[in-house]
C-alpha positions in Angstrom: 152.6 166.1 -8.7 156.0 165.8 -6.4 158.7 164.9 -8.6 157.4 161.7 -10.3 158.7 159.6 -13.5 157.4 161.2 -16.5 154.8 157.7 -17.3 152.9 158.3 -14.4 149.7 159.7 -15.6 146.2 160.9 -14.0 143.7 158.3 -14.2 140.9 160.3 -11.7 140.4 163.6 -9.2 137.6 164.4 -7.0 137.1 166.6 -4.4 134.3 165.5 -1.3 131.0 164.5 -2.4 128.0 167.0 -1.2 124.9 164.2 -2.5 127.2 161.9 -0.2 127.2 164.3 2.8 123.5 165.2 2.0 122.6 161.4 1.6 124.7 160.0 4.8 122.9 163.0 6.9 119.5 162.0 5.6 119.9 158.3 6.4 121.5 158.9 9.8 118.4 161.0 10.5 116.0 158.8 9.3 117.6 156.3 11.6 117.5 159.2 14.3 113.3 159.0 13.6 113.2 154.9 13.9 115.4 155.1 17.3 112.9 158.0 18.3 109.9 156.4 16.9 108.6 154.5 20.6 108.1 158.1 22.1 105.6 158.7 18.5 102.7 158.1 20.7 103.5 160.2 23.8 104.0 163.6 21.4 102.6 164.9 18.1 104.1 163.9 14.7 105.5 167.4 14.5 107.7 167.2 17.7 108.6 163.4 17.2 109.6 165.2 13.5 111.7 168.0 15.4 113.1 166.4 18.7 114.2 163.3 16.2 115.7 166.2 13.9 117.7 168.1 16.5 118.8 164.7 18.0 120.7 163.8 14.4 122.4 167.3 14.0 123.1 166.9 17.9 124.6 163.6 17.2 126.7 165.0 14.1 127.8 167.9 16.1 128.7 165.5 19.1 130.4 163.2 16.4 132.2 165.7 14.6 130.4 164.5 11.2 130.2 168.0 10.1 133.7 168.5 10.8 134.5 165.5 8.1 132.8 167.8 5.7 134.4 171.2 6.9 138.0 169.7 7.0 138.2 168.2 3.7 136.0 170.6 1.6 139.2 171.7 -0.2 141.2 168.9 -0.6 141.4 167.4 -3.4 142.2 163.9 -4.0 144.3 162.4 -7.5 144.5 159.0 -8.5 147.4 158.1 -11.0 148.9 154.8 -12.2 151.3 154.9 -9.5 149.9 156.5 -6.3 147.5 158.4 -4.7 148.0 162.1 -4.3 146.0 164.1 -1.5 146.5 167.6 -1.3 145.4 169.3 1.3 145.3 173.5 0.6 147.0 174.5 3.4 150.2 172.2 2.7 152.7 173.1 0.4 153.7 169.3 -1.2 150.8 166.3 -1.3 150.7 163.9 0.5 151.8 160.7 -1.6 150.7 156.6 -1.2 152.3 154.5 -3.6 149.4 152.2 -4.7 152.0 149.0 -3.8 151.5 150.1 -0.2 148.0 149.8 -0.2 147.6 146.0 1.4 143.3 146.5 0.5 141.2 148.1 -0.4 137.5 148.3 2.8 134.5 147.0 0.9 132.0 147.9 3.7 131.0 151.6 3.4 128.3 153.7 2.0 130.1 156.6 1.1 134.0 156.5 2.0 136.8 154.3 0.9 138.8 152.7 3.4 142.2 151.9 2.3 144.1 148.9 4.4 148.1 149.6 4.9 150.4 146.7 5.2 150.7 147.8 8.6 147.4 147.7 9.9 147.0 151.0 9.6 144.6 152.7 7.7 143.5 155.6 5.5 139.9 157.0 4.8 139.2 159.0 2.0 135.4 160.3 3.1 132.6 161.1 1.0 134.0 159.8 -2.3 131.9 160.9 -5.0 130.7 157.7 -7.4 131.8 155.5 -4.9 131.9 152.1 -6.6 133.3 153.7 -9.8 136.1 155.3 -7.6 137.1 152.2 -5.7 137.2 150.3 -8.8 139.8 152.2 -10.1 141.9 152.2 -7.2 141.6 148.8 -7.4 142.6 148.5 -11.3 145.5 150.9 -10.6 146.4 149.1 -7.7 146.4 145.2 -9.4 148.3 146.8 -12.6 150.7 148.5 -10.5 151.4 145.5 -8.5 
């Protein structure tokens, strides 16, 4: 931690999730197959199975979705009673958001956290392992630091 009083105490870490990455990849090609499934009774179930395949990985190359993954697969994220700490290995001090400048807290995704700035900006912290146990402790730390 940057210089911070000596109260303020680790409530969680994590690093990026891999059964998120794995899971998010095997809905979005799932929904890939459904998209793909009108052309099911020009072709085979094989090369529906393949061409719907290569069209997700195309999609998450095109996307940059593996890029979320490559980016972040070393940073590691810490939650304490008075901000959120996100160090990044290449950078030599955190970066730091007092949890009184978090506005709220997104309640709509499957497997990131969206985090609403007074601003109208706004931070995602991506594949959050234990999703719904993470975000509620960002939300506890939040209220009690509030």
């Amino acid at each position: 931690m940057t210089s911070s009083p000596s109260d303020e105490r680790e409530l969680l870490s994590w690093r990026i999730s891999r059964a998120a990455f794995v899971s998010r990849t095997a809905v979005l090609m799932v929904l890939t197959m459904l998209v793909c499934s009108p052309i099911l009774p020009y072709f085979d179930v094989l090369t529906w199975t393949v061409a719907s395949a290569i069209t997700a990985l195309f999609y998450m190359w095109i996307f940059e979705e593996f890029q979320i993954w490559y980016a972040n697969r070393k940073t590691v994220w810490r939650l304490t009673n008075r901000a959120l700490y996100i160090n990044e290995p290449d950078v030599v001090a955190p970066l730091e958001l007092a949890l009184t400048d978090i506005a709220a807290i997104g309640k709509l995704s499957l497997w990131s956290i969206t985090l609403r700035l007074p601003n109208r900006q706004s931070i995602t912290l991506p594949l959050v392992p234990n999703l719904r146990e993470t975000k509620a402790r960002i939300a506890a730390a939040r209220e009690a630091a509030l």
